[in-house]
C-alpha positions as CSV (number, residue, x, y, z in Angstrom):
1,X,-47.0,75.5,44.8
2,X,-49.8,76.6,42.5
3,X,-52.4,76.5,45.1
4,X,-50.1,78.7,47.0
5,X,-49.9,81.1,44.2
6,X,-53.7,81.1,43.5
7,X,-53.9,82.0,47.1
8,X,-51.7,85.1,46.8
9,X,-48.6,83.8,48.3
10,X,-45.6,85.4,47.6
11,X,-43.2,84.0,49.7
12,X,-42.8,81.1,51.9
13,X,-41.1,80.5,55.1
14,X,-39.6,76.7,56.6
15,X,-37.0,77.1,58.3
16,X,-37.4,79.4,60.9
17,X,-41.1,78.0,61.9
18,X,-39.0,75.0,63.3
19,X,-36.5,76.8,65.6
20,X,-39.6,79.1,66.8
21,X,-41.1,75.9,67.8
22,X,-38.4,74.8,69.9
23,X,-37.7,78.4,71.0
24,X,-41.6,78.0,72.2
25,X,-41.1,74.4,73.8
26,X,-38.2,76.3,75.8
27,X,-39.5,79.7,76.1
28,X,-36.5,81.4,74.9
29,X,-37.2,84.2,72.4
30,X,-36.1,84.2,69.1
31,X,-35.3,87.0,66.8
32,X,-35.5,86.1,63.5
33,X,-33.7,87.6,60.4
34,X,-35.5,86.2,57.1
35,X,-33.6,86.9,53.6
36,X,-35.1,86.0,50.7
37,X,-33.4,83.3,48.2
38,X,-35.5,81.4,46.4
39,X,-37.7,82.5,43.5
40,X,-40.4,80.3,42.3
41,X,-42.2,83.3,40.4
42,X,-40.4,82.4,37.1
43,X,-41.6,78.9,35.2
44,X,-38.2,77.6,35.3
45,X,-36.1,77.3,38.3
46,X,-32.4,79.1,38.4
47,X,-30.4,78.4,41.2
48,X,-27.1,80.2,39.6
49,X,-26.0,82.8,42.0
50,X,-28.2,81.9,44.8
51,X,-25.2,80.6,46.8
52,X,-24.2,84.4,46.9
53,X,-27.3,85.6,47.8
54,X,-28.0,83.1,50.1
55,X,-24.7,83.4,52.4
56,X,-23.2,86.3,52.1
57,X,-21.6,87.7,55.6
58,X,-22.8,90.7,54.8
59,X,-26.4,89.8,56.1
60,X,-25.1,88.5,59.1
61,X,-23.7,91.8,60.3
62,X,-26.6,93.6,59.6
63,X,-27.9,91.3,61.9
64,X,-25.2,91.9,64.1
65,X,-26.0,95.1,64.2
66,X,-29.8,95.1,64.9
67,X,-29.3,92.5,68.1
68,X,-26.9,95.1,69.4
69,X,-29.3,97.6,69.7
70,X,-32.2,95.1,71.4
């Protein structure tokens, strides 16, 4: 992580790269939605709340929202 940092990284995505990669393999197209969660900027880690932020519905109808009009 502190290479990372030195390097200027802010943010870091794992997740989605492995669904792109099977969305490659099958060439579907994928239309991803990232949301932040995590925050590693702090020296100690807090994961109160981050449940809420993390998986609230209200992100998914955003989504919702944005695929309807693709």
């Amino acid at each position: 992580m502190a290479k990372r940092k030195e390097e200027g990284c802010i943010a870091v995505e794992m997740e989605i790269a492995g669904v792109q990669s099977v969305c490659d393999f099958h060439d579907l197209d994928l239309y991803s939605f990232i949301v932040t969660g995590d925050v590693l900027s702090e020296e100690k880690y807090e994961v109160g709340g981050l449940h809420n932020a993390n998986h609230n519905l209200d992100k998914f109808f955003i989504a919702l929202k944005i695929a309807k009009r693709i």
